[in-house]
N, C-alpha and C positions, 0 to 999 in steps of 0.2 A: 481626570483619570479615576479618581474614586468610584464618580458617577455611575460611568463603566463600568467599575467593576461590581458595584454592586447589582449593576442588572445583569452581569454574566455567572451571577451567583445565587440564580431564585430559588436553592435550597434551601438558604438560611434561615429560620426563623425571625417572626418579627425583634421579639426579644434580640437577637444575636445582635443583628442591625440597627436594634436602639441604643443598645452597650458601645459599638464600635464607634457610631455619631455620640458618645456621651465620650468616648476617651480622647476623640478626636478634641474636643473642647478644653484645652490644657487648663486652664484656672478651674475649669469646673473638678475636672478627674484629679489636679495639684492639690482641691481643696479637699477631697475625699480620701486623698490620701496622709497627708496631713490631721486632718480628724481622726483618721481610722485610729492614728499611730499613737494619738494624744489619748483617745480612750479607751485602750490597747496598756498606755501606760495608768491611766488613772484606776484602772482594775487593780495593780499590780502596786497601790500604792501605800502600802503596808512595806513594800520592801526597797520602796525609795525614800518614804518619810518616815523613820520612826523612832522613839525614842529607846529602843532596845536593839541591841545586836542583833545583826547576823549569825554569827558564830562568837562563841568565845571558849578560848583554851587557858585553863588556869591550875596548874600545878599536874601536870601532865595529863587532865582531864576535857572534854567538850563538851562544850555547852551551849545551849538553844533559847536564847530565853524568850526571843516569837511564839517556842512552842509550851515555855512549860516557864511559872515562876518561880523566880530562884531567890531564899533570902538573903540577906548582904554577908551573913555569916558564914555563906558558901564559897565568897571572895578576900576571906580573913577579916569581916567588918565584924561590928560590936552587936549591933542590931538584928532581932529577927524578922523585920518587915522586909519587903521585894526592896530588893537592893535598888538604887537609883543611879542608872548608867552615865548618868551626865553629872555626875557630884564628882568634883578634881579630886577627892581621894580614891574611890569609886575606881576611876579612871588612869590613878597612879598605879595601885595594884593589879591591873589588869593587864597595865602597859611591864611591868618591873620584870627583870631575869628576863626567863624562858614565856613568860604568859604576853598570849598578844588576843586582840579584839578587834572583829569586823564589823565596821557601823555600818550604816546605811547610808546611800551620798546627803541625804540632809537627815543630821539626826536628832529632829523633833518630830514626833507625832502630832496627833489633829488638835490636841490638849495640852499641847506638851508647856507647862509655860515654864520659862528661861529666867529661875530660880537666882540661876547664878550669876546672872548680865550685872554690869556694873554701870548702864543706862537706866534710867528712868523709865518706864512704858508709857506712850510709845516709843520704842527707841526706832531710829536710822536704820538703816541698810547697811551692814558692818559683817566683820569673818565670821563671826559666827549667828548671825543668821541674815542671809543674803538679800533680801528683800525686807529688812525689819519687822518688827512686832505688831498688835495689835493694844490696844486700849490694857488689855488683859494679860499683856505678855507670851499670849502665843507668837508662834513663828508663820510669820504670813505666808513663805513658800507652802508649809506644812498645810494652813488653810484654804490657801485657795487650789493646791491638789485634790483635796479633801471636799472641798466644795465642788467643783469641777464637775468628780465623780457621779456626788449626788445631784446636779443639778442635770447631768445627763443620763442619766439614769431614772431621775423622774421624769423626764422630757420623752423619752424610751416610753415607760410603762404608759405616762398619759395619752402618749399617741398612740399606742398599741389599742389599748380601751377605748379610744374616740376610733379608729377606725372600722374597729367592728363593731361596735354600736351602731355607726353612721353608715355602715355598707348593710347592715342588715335593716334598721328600719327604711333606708333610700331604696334601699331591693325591693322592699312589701309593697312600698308606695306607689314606688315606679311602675313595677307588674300587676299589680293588682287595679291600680286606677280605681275610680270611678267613687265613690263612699266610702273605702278604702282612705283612697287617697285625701280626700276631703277632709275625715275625720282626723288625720296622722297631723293634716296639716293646719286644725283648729289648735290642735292638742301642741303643736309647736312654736306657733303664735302665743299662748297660754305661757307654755312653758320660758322661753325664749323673754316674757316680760318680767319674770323676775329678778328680784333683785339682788345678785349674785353678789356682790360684796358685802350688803348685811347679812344675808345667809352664812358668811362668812364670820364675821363679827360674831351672830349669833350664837355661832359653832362653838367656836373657839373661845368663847366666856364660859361655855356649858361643858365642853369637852375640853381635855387634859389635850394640849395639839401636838401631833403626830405627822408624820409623813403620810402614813397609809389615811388617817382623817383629813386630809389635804385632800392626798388623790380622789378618795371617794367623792367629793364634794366638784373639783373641779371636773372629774370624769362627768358629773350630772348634766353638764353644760357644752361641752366641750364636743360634742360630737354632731351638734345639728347644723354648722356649716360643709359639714361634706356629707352631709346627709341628702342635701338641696343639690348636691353637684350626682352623685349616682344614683337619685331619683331621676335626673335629666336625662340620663346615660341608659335609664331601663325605659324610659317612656319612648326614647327615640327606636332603642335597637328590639320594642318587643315589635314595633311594626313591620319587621323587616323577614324576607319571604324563608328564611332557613328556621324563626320563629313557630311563622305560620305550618311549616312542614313539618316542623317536632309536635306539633299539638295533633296535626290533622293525623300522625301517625301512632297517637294516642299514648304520649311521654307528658310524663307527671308536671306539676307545677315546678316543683324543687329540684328536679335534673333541670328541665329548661331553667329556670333562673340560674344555680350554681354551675353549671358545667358548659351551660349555653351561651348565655349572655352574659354574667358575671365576668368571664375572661375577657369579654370585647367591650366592657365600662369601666376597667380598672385605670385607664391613662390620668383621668381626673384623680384618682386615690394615690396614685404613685406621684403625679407628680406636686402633688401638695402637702406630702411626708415631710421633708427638712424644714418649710414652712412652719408647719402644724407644730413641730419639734420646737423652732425657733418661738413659737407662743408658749408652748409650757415652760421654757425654760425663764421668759421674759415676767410669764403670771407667778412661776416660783421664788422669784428674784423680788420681783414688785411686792408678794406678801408678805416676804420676810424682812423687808426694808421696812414694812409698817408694822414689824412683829406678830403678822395673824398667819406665819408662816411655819416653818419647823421647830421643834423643842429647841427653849433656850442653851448653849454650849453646842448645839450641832453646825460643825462648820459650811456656812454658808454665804454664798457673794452676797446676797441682799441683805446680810447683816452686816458685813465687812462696808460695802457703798451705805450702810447709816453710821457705822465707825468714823468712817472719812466726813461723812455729814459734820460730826459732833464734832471731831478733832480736825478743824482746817489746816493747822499747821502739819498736820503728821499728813504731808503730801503724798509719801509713798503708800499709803492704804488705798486712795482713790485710786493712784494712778493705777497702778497694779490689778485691781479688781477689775476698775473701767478697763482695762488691758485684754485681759481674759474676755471680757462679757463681751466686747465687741468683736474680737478676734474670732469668739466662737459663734454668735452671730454673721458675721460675716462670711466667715465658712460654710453655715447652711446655705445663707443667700447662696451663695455661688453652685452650692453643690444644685439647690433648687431650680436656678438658671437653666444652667446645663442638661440639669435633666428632662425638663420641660420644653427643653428645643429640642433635644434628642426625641423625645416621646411627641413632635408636634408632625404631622406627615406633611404641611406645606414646607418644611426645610429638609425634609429627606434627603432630598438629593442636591442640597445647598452645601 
């Protein structure tokens, strides 16, 4: 019945009809949706993890402290330093009379460490913090929110940078041919032999390590496997006679590639995104596991999986990380499935 109907529907765009075969794929469209929702909240995670209220009302007054620091002597404390929301006195005068406080559903932040536990670090999985500590006494839910974030979000920007690098020099190669091409593809063999993990090493002895000096370094690298796939993409479709009839009617290089063929080589770039994603977040994970990764105290899965390394007994670090890591892993897999049978036209009409 589908079949049908999509042949009684040759308006639609390809696109429309690659979305419909992609929703049609429930694990696949389940897992996108799912993602979307989880880094949807991981944006937002300042106001689910954190160690300062929401609101607070104290002595018929409102108060923000997200927005604005407030000393303790602005809640009847002795001290002029930022008052500390989670200290039980802190916490009695906020709560006493008429004054009441809105936390956050977990109220530690990415640093926040749990001062006042009457555990040991690591501690357990207990009321107050749900998923237990760290080595360091943070709150693991609080890290691996926090982690999450950035590990998707560099996985975000690294794929963003490898794809237009890799669709721009795969464009030159592919259309241009000939010495062109030859030369791009010395130059990638060259490049391609280096040795990306001491360049790393190297870095990061020399350089103060960063996120943005991470990405720069991986971005170097990271973009010559899809480079080989829409060079293949431009060598096949510049042969082809709507090609030939943009040229013979004397349209430039850069319309015919961008507006010609670029549209009809993108199925390889689209469908190796979640993929490509699923690598940066695995190359972000792996370097920070070996420390040549994000500045020390930035919360990160690859530090939290050498937490669990060190401390075998503190089960709940591993499990929890390894939780996430594959969880969100796997989610790409599928999202990538899906979308690659969707965008495949021997299954169109399967």
């Amino acid at each position: 019945m589908s079949s049908s109907t999509e042949a009684l529907q040759p308006s639609q765009s390809p696109a429309a009809r690659a979305w419909r075969r992609f929703r049609r794929n429930r694990l696949g469209y389940g897992s996108l949706i799912v993602f979307a929702t989880l880094v949807v909240l991981s944006l937002f995670a300042e106001l689910i993890s954190n160690d300062k209220p929401l609101v607070v009302r104290y002595a018929g007054e409102f108060h923000f402290p997200m927005l604005k620091a407030y000393p303790e002597t602005t809640f009847g404390g002795d001290f002029p330093t930022e008052a500390d929301y989670l200290d039980p006195d802190v916490r009695a005068r906020l709560q006493a009379g008429d004054n009441w406080v809105l936390y956050t559903l977990n109220p530690y932040g990415a640093n926040t460490i749990a001062y006042h536990s009457s555990l040991p670090f690591p501690s357990p999985p207990s009321r107050e913090n749900w998923l237990g500590t760290d080595e360091r006494g943070r709150d693991l839910l609080a890290q691996l929110l926090y982690g999450f974030r950035l590990s998707v979000l560099f996985g975000l920007a690294l794929m963003a940078i490898g794809v237009v690098i890799g669709v721009v020099t795969g464009a030159v190669q592919g259309y241009f041919g000939g010495r062109t091409d030859l030369a791009f593809q010395r130059f990638m063999e060259i490049w391609s032999s280096m040795p990306e993990l001491y360049l790393l090493i190297i870095f990061s002895a020399i350089f103060a390590p960063s996120v943005g000096l991470l990405l720069i370094l991986l971005s170097l690298f990271g973009w010559m496997g899809l480079s080989d796939y829409v060079r293949a993409e431009f060598l096949r479709n510049r042969q082809l006679d709507y090609v030939k009839a943009a040229r013979a009617l004397g349209v430039g290089n850069g319309r015919i590639m961008w507006r010609h063929i670029l549209p009809n080589s993108m199925t390889p770039v689209v469908t190796f995104l979640p993929f490509r994603m699923s690598a940066a977040i695995l190359a972000l994970t792996s370097l920070d596991f070996l420390g040549l990764g994000v500045p020390p105290g930035t919360p990160s899965l690859g530090e939290l999986l050498s937490q669990g390394k060190q401390n075998i007994d503190a089960w709940w670090i591993s499990l929890a990380t390894f939780g996430v890591l594959v969880g969100t892993l796997l989610l790409l897999t599928f999202m990538g499935d899906a979308l690659r049978d969707a965008l495949d036209p021997r299954k169109a009409d399967s």
